[in-house]
Structures are given as C-alpha cells and as structure tokens.
C-alpha positions in Angstrom: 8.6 25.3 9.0 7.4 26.0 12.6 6.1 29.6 11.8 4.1 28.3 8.6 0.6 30.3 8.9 -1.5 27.3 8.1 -4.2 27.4 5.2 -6.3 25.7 7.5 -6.8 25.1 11.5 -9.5 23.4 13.0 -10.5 25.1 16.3 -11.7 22.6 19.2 -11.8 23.3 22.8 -12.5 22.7 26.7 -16.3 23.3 25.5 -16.4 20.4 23.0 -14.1 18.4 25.5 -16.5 18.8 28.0 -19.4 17.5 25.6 -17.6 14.6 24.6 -17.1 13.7 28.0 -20.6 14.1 29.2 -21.9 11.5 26.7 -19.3 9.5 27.7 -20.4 9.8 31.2 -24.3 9.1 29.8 -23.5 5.7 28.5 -25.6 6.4 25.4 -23.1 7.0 22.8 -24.5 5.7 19.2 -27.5 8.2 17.9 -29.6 9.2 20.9 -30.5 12.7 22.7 -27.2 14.4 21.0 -28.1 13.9 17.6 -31.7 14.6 17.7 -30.8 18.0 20.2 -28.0 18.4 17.0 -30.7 18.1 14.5 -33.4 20.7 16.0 -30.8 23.6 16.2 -29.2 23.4 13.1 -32.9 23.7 11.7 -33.1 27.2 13.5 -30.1 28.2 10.7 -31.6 26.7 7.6 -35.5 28.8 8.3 -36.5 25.6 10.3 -36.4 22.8 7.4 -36.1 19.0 8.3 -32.8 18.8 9.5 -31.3 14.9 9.7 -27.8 14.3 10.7 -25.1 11.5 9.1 -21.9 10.4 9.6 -20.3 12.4 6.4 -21.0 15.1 4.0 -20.6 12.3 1.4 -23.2 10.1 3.3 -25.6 13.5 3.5 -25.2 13.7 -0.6 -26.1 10.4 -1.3 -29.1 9.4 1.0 -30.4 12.8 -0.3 -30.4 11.6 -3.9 -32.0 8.4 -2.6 -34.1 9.5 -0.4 -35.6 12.0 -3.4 -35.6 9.1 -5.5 -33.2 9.8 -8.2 -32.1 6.3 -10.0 -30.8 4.8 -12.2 -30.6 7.0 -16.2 -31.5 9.7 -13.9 -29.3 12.8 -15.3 -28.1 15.6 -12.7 -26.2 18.4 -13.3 -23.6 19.3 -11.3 -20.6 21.3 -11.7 -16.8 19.9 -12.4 -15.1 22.4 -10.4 -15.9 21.1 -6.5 -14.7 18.1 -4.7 -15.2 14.7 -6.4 -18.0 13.6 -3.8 -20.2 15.9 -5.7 -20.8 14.2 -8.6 -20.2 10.7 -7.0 -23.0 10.5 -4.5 -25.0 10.9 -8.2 -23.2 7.8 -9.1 -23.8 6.1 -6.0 -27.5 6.8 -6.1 -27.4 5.5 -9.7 -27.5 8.4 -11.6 -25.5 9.8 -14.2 -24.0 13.6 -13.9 -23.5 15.7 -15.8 -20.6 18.2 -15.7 -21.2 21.9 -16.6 -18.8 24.6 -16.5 -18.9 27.2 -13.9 -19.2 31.2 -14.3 -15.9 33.5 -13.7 -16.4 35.4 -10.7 -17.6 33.2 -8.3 -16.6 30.3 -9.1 -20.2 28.5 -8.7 -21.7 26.7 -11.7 -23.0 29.0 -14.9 -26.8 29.0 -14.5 -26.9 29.3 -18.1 -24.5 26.8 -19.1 -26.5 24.3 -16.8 -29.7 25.4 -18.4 -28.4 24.4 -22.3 -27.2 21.1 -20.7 -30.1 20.1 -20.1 -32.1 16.8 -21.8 -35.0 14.2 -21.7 -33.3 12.8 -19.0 -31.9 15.7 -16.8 -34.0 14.9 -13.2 -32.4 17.2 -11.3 -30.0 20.1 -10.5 -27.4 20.4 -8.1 -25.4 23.8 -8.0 -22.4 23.8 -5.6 -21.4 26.6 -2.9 -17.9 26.8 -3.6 -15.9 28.2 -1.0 -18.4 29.7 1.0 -20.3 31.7 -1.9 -24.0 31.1 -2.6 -24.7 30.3 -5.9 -26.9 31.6 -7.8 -30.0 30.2 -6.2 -32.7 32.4 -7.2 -31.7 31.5 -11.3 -31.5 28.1 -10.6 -34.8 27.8 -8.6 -36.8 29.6 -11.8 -34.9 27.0 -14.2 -36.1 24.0 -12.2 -39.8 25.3 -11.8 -39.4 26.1 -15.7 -38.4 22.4 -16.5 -40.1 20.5 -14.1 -36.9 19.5 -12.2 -35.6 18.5 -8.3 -33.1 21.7 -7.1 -30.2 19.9 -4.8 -27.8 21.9 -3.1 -24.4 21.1 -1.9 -23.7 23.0 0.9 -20.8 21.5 2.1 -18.5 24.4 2.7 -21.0 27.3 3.6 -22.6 26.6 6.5 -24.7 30.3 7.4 -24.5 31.3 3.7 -27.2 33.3 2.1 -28.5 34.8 -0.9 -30.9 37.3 -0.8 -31.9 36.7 2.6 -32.4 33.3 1.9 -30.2 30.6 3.8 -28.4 28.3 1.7 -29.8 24.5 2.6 -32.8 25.8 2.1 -34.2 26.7 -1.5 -34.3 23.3 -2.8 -35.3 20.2 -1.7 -32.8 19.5 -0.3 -29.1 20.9 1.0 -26.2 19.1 2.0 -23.7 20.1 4.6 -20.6 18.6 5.8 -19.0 19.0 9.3 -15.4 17.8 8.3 -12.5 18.9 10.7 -11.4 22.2 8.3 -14.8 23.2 7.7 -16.3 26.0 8.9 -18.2 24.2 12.1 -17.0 20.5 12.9 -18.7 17.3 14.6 -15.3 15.7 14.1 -16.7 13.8 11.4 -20.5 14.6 10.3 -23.1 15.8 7.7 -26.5 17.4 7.7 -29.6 16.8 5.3 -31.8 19.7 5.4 -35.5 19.4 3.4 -38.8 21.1 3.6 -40.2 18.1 2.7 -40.9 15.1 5.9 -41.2 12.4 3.7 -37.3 12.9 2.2 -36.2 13.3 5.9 -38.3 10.2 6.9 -36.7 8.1 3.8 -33.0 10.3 4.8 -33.6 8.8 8.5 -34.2 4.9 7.2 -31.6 5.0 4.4 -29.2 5.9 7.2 -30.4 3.3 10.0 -30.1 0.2 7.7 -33.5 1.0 6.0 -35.4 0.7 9.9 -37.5 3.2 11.2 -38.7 0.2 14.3 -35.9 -1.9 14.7 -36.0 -5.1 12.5 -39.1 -4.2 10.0 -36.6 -3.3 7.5 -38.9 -0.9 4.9 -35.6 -0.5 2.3 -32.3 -1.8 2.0 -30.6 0.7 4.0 -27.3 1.4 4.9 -25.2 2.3 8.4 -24.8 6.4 8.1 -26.2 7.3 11.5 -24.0 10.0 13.2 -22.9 9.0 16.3 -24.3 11.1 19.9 -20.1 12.2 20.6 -19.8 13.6 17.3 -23.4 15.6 17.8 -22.1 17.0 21.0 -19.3 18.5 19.7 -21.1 19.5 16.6 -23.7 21.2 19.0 -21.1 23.2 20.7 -19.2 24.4 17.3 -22.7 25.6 16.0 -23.1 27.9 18.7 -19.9 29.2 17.5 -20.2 29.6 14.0 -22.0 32.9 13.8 -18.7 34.8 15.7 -16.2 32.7 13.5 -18.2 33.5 10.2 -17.9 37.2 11.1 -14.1 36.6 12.1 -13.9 34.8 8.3 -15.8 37.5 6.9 -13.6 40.3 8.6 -10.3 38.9 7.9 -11.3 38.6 4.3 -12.1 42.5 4.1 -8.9 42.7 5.2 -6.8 41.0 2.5 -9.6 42.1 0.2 -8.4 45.7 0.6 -4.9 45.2 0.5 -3.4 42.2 -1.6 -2.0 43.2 -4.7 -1.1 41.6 -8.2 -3.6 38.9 -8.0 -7.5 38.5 -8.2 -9.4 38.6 -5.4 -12.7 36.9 -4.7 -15.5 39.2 -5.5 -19.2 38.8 -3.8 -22.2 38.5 -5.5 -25.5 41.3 -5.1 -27.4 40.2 -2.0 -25.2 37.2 -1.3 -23.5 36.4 2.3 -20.0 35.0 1.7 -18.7 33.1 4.2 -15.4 32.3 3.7 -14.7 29.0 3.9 -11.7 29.4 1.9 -10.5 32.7 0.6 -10.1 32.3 -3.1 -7.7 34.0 -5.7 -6.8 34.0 -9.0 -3.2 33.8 -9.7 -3.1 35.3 -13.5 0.2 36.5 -14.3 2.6 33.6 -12.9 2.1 30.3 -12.6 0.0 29.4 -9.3 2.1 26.4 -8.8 5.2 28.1 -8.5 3.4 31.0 -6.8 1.9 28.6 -3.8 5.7 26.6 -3.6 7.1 30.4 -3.3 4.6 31.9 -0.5 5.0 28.8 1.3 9.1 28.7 1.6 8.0 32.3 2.7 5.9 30.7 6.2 2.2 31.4 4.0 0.2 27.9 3.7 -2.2 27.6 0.9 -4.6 25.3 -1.0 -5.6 24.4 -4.0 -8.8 23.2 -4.5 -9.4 21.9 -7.5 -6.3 20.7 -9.6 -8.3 18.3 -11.6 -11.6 18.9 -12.2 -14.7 16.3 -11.8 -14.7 15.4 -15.6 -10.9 14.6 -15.9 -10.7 12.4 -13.1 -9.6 9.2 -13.8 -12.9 7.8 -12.2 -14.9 9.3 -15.1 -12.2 9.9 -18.0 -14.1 12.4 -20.1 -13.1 14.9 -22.3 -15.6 18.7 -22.4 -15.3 22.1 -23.4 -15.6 23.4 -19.9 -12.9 26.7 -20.3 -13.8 28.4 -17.0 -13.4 24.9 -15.5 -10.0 24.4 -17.1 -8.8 28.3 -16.3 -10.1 27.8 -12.3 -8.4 24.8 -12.2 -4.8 27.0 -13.4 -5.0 29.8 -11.6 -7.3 29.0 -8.5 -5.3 29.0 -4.8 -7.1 29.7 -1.2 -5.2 31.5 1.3 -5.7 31.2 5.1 -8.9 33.0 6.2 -9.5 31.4 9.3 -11.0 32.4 12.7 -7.7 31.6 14.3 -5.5 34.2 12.2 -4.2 37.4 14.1 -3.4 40.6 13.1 -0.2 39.8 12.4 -0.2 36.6 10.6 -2.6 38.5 8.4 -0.3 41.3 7.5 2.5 38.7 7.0 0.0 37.0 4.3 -0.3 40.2 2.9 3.1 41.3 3.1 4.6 37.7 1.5 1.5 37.5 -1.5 2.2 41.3 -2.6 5.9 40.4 -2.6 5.6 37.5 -4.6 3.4 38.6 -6.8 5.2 41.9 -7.5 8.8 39.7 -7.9 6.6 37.9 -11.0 5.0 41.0 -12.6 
C-alpha cells in the first residue's frame, strides 16, 4: 500500500552523504580518525565513560562480557522478553543465562524476580531497555552491590535514556548500544561499549582488533569487530541529531498518549526519560494479531517485538513460568513513533487504532 505510515523509517541525509564522502576522499576508510572522533562524543552522552565503538550491537554485547571476563558456568540474568542477541552474546562469551520474567508496566525485567533467580553461580546482571524505557537501574544497582555481582546494561534501543538523572550506559560496568538502521541514531551498521572502567575498554578495543593493541603482538585471541571510519562518520552526524529526534519521539508519543482509545498505552516510570524507540501498547481485548493485520489493511504499519520470547526459542528449548513474559508476548504491538511522522499521519494512526479497537470492544 503506497500510503502505508511505516512502523519504522530510518532518516539519512545530504549531511551523512557528505561524511561518507569525505572519508572516501581521505583514503583512510577502516578504523582511523572517524571512529576515535565517534567514540569521544558519544562519551559526552553517557557522563564521559569509556566509550569504544564495533561493528554491531551484537558485537558490543559480547566483547563486553569478554572483556569483563565472564566464562564459561558463569550465570547472568537477563530477561526473555528482548531480542535474542541478549541472551546470546552470554552464550557466546561462554556463559549460561538465565531468563527472568519482566514486570507489567514497562516491560523491563522484574527487579525482584531477577533477585530470587539468583544462585552460587549468577556472575552478573543484565537488565534490558526495552523500547526506549530505562529500567529500573537504581534496584538493580543496590541488588548487585548486595550480592557481589557485575551490572550489564543493554542499551540497545535507548540511546539518551535516563533514570533519575542518570544516563542509561552508564550505571554499570558496562552498557551496550546498537546503531542499527531503525534505531533511534544509525552508523549504518554499528555498536558502542560504554564503561567507567579503562581496563574493560582496553580488553573491548583488543577483543575487537584480533586480540592486537600493536599490530602482530597478539595479547588474546581476538576477533575482527572494529567499526569501520564510513560508518563513524555517519554515526557522528546522526548523534548530533538525536537530541531533536528524541524530543520529536517523545512529543509524538504525548500525542497518541492522550488520545488512543481501547488499548493500553505505555506508561513512564518516576524519574525516568523515555525515549521512544518504539511506542508500545497492549492490545487486551482482541487479539493483537488480527488487530496489527486490521490497522495495516487500514495504511497503519506496526511491529511486534517479541512473538517468541528468549526461553522458547528453538535455540534454547526451555520451558518457565515466566507469565508477564508469555502475556507481553500476546498482547505487545509498537506503533510508528518516529521523527519523520506528521501531523497528519499521526491523527490517521489515531483515527485507524481508535476505530479498530472500538469495532472489537
């Protein structure tokens, strides 16, 4: 449909053309000046941590978990609701996850919930911040100092997030970003480590450059994650964007916040900065399948993220008690909320849910 409002649109223009080109023109176009500019400024938005830049979210995950040393019969908790890269960069840094079940409202995992899973062999913690909403940071921070364990956070879809004042990327030690096309900010392909600590960024940096820090005195078996210096171009350029698309996310969400009807909208948390990067209902009184196929025959894309969750995935075949889990992964569908939205396609999305949702009452 050629009037469809997409549920996602990744915004890229003469300014990151323009930086493309000019490494292009430099000649110096694997890691170099880009990614090391790329690096120091994305510091600036996570209170001036260690910032080290890879080729993928994925690849920011698991050279965190190495870098911090987490190995093999190394538990970490993570929740089951979130994208399967999650809890497979534990597995690819030898550990073993551990699914718990989220909390209700915000769709981040249950501080409490994590807390009972906990055993002699739980390492570390890794809360996710799903759909743009900090989790619960400060909880999670006091249950790590309380048993002694590494906080991780997986920041992959809130870039500029913040609870409490406090930036997400950088209560733990270490965050994880992603800069995947339909993110929030893109490099075209990219992720960020972010740690207050300079011997994880040190181990980050030879973990990503085939274990070198001088080339050919090998100190680890490494691997090739470097980001490249045209994908930190355009990643610089989209970061001096974000802070006018985050308020653009943030406003068109007050927007269907105050007028969408029949369904459950996403509700913030005390001193936490949303940002959006999908807008996240609850469809509760039809069934969300048939709700998404029926908005989008009516020009209203959608997502849903996550159908299956972690522990059900054929990769890792277990069966939990995880109810909030199960119930998210029912009713859970994201709307379009991005920068690129106008007036109008947002009343239409308003206009097409309400209808919808009324026709099902």
């Amino acid at each position: 449909m050629s009037d469809m409002i997409p549920a996602a649109k990744p915004i890229v223009g003469d300014e990151e053309r323009e930086a493309v080109d000019r490494v292009l023109r430099s000649g110096m176009i694997a890691g170099g000046p880009e990614v090391a500019a790329f690096e120091e400024e994305f510091s600036a938005l996570v209170d001036g941590r260690h910032s080290v830049a890879l080729n993928s979210g994925t690849s920011a995950l698991h050279m965190a978990f190495l870098a911090a040393g987490i190995k093999s019969g190394d538990e970490v908790l993570v929740p089951s609701f979130t994208f399967a890269a999650t809890a497979n960069s534990v597995v690819l840094a030898g550990g073993t996850p551990v699914f718990v079940d989220i909390e209700r409202d915000f769709f981040c995992m249950d501080p409490e919930a994590a807390e009972a899973a906990i055993t002699p062999r739980t390492r570390a913690i890794m809360p996710v911040h799903l759909y743009g909403h900090p989790a619960a940071m400060d909880k999670y921070k006091e249950i790590a100092n309380r048993h002694n364990l590494m906080l991780f956070e997986d920041a992959a879809q809130a870039h500029a997030a913040s609870l409490h004042g406090v930036p997400v990327g950088a209560w733990g030690v270490a965050g994880s970003f992603s800069f995947y096309p339909t993110k929030n900010m893109t490099s075209g392909e990219g992720g960020m480590v972010t740690t207050p600590c300079p011997n994880i960024a040190r181990r980050v940096k030879l973990y990503r450059n085939q274990g070198m820090e001088k080339r050919y005195e090998n100190e680890v078996a490494g691997f090739n994650t470097r980001m490249t210096d045209i994908h930190a171009a355009i990643g610089r350029v989209q970061l001096t964007k974000l802070a006018g698309w985050t308020k653009q996310r943030q406003d068109n969400a007050k927007f269907l916040d105050d007028n969408l009807k029949g369904v459950v909208t996403p509700p913030v948390a005390d001193g936490a900065v949303h940002v959006y990067h999908q807008y996240t209902i609850r469809v509760v009184d039809q069934d969300r399948d048939a709700f998404a196929a029926e908005i989008g025959k009516r020009g209203v894309g959608s997502g849903v993220y996550y159908p299956i969750p972690n522990h059900r995935l054929p990769s890792y075949g277990l069966t939990m008690d995880l109810p909030e889990t199960e119930l998210a992964a029912q009713q859970a569908l994201s709307l379009p909320v991005h920068p690129s939205l106008s007036q109008a396609d947002l009343e239409k999305i308003v206009e097409v849910v309400n209808a919808v949702s009324s026709a099902g009452a």
